[in-house]
C-alpha positions in Angstrom: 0.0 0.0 0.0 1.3 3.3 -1.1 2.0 6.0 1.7 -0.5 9.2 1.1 0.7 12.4 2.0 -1.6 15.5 2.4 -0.5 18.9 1.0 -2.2 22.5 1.6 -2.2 25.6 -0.6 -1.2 28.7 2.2 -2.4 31.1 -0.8 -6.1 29.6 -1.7 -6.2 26.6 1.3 -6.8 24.1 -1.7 -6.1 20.4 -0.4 -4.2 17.7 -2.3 -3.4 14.1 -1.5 -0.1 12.7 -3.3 0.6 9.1 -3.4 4.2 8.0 -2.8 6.9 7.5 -0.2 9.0 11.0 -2.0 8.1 14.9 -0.8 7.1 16.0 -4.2 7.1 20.1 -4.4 3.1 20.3 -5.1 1.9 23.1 -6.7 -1.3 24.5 -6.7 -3.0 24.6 -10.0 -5.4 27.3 -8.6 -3.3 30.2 -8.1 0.6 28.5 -8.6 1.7 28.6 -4.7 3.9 26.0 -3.4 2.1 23.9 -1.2 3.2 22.7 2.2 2.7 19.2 4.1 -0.6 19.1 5.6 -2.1 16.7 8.5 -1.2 15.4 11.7 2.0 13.2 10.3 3.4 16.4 8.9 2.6 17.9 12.1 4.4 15.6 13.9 7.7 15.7 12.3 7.7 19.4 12.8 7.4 18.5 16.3 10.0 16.4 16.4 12.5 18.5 15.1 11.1 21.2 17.3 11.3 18.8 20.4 15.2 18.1 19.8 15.9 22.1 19.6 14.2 22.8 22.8 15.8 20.1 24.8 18.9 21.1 23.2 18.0 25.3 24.2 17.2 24.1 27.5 20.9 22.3 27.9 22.9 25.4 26.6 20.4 27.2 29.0 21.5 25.5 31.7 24.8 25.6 30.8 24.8 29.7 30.5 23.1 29.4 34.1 25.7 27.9 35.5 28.2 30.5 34.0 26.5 33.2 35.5 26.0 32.6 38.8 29.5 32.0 39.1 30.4 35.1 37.5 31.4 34.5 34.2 28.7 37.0 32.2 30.8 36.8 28.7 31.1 32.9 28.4 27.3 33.0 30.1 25.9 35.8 27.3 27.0 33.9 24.6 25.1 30.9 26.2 22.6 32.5 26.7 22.3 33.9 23.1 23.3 30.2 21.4 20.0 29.2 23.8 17.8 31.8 22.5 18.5 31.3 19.0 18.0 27.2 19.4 14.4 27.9 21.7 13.3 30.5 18.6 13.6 27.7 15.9 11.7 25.8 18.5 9.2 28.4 18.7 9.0 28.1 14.9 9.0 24.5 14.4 5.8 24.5 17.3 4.1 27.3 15.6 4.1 25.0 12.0 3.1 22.1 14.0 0.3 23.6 15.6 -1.0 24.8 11.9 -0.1 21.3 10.0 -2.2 19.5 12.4 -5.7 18.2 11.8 -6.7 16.9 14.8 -7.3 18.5 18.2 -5.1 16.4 20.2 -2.2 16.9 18.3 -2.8 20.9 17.6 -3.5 20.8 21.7 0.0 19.3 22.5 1.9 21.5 19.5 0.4 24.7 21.4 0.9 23.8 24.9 5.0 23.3 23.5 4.8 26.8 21.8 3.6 28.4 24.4 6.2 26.7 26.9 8.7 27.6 24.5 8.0 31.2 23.7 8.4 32.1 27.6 12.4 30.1 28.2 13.2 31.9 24.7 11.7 35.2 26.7 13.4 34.5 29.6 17.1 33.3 28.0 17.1 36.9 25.8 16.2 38.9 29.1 19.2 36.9 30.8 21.7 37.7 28.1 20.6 41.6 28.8 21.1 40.8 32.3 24.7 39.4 31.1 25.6 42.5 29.2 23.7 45.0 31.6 26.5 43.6 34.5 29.4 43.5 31.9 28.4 47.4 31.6 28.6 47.8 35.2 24.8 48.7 35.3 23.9 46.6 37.9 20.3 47.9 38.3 19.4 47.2 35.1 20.9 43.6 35.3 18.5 43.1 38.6 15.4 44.7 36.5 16.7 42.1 33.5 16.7 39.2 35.9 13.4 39.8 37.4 11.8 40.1 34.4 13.2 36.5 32.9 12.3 35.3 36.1 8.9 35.7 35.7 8.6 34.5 32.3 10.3 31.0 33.7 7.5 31.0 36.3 4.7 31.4 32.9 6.7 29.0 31.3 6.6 26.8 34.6 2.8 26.9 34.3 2.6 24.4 30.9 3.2 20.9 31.5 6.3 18.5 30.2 6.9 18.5 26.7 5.1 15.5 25.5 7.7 13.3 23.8 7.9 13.3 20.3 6.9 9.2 20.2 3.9 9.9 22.6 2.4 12.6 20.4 -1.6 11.5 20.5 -3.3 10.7 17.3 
């Protein structure tokens, strides 16, 4: 049995099903867009990909953490901005997820992984201000930097575990 993959126009929302194991480049023969993968398989691969670059923002995260409590803010700032630019693909990955997918389930656990994601990438970019706000010497600003990530890990606190990419409901 032949695999079917589901394809949607962005420009007219035009629908095609291609037969075939390949990823064809479908074009839409109503108004000659490119069409992306559509449906909750598509939508989990996005996720996927989207799952290992959080886990991996999350470890440089950690790592930039580390650096700046103990005083490094150069080595932590670049951390901190590797992190940020690792949790914004995330961010992106989630956000094509959450619009591939056709059923609620999946869309539900895409969103939720957004969402959790958007805040850490929130929180890492007002860290690496801290970072450079104490580098200046402007150690006000670096407390005011601080506070403010810390309350975006507390919203990000609020959404549950990433589901794993394998668990993913259907």
């Amino acid at each position: 049995m032949q695999q079917t993959e589901t394809y949607r126009c962005e420009g007219c929302g035009t629908v095609f099903r291609v037969a075939g194991g390949d990823r064809p480049t479908v074009v839409c023969s109503e108004c000659e867009q490119v069409a992306s993968p559509h449906g909750d398989a598509a939508a989990k691969r996005e996720y996927r990909v989207g799952h290992a670059t959080y886990v991996e923002g999350r470890r440089r995260t950690t790592e930039a953490l580390e650096r700046f409590e103990s005083g490094h803010t150069t080595l932590a700032r670049g951390g901190f901005d590797d992190a940020a630019g690792e949790l914004e693909d995330s961010v992106d990955r989630f956000t094509a997820a959450v619009t591939r997918a056709d059923s609620e389930a999946v869309r539900e656990d895409c969103e939720r992984a957004r969402k959790k994601a958007t805040c850490l990438w929130q929180a890492v970019e007002w860290l690496s201000g801290a970072t450079y706000a104490s580098e200046k010497g402007d150690a006000d600003r670096a407390t005011r930097y601080r506070k403010d990530a810390q309350q975006r890990l507390r919203a990000a606190s609020e959404y549950d575990v990433l589901t794993a990419p394998d668990e993913l409901t259907d």
